[in-house]
C-alpha positions, 0 to 999 in steps of 0.5 A, spaced: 390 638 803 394 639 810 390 636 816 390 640 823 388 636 829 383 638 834 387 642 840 381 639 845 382 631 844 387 630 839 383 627 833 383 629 826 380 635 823 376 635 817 372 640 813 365 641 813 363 646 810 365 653 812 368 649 819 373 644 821 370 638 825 373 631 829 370 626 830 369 627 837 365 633 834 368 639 835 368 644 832 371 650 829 369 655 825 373 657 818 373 666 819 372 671 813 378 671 812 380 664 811 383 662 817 381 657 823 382 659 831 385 653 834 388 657 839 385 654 847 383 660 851 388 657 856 394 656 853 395 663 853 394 670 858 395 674 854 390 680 851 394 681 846 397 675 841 403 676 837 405 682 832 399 688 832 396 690 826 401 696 825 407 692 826 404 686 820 401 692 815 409 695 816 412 688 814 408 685 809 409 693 806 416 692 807 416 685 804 413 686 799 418 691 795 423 685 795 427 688 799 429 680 802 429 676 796 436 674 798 433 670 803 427 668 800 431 665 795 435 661 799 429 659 803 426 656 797 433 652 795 433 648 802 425 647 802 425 645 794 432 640 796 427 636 802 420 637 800 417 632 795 410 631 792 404 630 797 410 631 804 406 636 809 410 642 811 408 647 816 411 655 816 411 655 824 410 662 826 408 664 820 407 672 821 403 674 814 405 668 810 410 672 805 415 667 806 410 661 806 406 663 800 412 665 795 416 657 798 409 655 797 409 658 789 418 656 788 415 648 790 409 648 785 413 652 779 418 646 780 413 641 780 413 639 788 405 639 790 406 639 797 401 640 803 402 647 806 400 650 812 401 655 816 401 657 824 401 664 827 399 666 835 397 673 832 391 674 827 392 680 824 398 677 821 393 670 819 388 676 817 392 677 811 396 671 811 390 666 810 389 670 803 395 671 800 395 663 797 389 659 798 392 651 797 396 653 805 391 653 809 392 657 815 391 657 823 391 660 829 396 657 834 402 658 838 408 654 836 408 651 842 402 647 842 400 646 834 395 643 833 398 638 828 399 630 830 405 626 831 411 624 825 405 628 821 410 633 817 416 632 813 419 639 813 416 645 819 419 652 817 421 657 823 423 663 820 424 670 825 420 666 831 420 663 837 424 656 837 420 650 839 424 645 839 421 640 842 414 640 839 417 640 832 421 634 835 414 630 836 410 633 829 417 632 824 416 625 822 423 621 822 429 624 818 425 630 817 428 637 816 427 643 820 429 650 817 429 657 820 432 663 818 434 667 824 438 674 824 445 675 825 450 679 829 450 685 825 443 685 822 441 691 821 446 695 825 446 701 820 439 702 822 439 701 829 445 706 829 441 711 825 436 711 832 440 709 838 446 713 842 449 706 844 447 701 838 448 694 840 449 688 835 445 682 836 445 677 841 449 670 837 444 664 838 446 657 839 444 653 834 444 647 836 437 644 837 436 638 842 434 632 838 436 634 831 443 635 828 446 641 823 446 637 817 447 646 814 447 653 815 448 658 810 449 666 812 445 671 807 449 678 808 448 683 803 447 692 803 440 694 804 439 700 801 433 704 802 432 710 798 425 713 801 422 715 808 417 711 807 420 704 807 426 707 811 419 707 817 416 701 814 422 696 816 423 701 823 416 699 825 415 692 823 421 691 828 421 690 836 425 696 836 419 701 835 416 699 841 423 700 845 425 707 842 425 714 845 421 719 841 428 723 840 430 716 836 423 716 832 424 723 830 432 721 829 429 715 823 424 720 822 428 725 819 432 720 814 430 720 806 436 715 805 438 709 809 444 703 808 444 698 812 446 691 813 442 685 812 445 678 815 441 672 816 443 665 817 438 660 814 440 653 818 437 646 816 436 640 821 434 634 821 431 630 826 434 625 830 432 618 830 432 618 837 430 626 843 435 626 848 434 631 853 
């Protein structure tokens, strides 16, 4: 079973009954919904953590057709080629746990008993995340700050999150392998030209990752074709760009029954170096 650490002083958390306590005697208690609050009220100012509960509902409606299998295929082939039984594996940035429960079930179907947890600053994403497998056990916590030990995991997972690169550095134990899945210049360009007067493609991301090397970077690219409105909404709001639209550009998407777009994703696989260079 994972093993989180305490975020007040670093030692290891162990359940005890419906809690997770350290030796030291804090405690933290297990939420009906399956998750753990790890998360230190000074570690953020913000109200409001992460995806909202309408951008989460949208996402998981929208995974949940299938419509990113390409991509969850790939994901499953990197892990299951690093991962073997008994390693500790870490979804950093997890979201409601689609990508994690389905790589979770690929490895277990392959006869690899790994040790998985999952990590979201938001807890309506851990809401529903915490329930879709119970063998991963969940928590509340920012990426940048994960309640986790040093050298403990053999694989860390960063799909569409925030990088922290340095704190996956320090959790990785040597010759570990992280894998993220970050979107490409032109993902999902047909719907932001759909919504938009002047649509812009995606800014490219630099893959290089201080204290690790590229040992892999695979592009998923693939039509995405949506038939009704209900997905074509469904995939618009669990985007940043619900937030950023005019409402002439909502009642643009609003009026679409039908919707091809482009998915492109690159899926990069690390390994951590024997030595962090600033």
């Amino acid at each position: 079973m994972f093993e989180f650490s305490c975020p007040v002083c670093g030692m290891p958390l162990k359940r005890d009954s419906g809690s997770l306590r350290c030796p030291d005697g804090h405690c933290f208690d297990i939420s009906k919904y399956g998750y753990v609050n790890l998360l230190r009220s000074n570690q953020s100012s913000q109200k409001r953590h992460g995806d909202d509960r309408l951008m989460v509902r949208s996402r998981s409606d929208f995974l949940e057709k299938g419509y990113y299998m390409p991509l969850l295929d790939c994901l499953c082939e990197k892990v299951s080629a690093f991962v073997s039984d008994g390693d500790a594996v870490l979804d950093a940035g997890c979201g409601e746990c689609w990508y994690t429960a389905n790589i979770f079930r690929s490895l277990k179907q392959k006869g690899i008993n790994a040790d998985f947890a999952a990590a979201d600053i938001s807890k309506d994403a851990l809401r529903i995340g915490a329930r879709r497998e119970k063998g991963i056990a969940c928590a509340v916590a920012g990426v940048n700050c994960l309640p986790v030990a040093d050298s403990y995991c053999a694989a860390v997972l960063n799909i569409f999150a925030p990088c922290a690169g340095e704190e996956f550095y320090r959790i990785l134990r040597e010759g570990g392998c992280l894998i993220r899945a970050v979107p490409l210049k032109r993902h999902l360009m047909g719907l932001k030209e759909s919504v938009y007067e002047h649509a812009y493609e995606n800014e490219p991301e630099n893959p290089e990752i201080s204290g690790f090397e590229i040992s892999d970077i695979t592009n998923v690219t693939y039509t995405l074709s949506l038939d009704n409105a209900q997905d074509i909404e469904a995939l618009f709001k669990m985007t940043p760009y619900y937030y950023k639209t005019s409402r002439e550009g909502q009642q643009r998407l609003a009026a679409l029954s039908r919707l091809e777009t482009e998915a492109e994703f690159g899926v990069i696989t690390y390994r951590k170096c024997a030595k962090y260079v600033e």
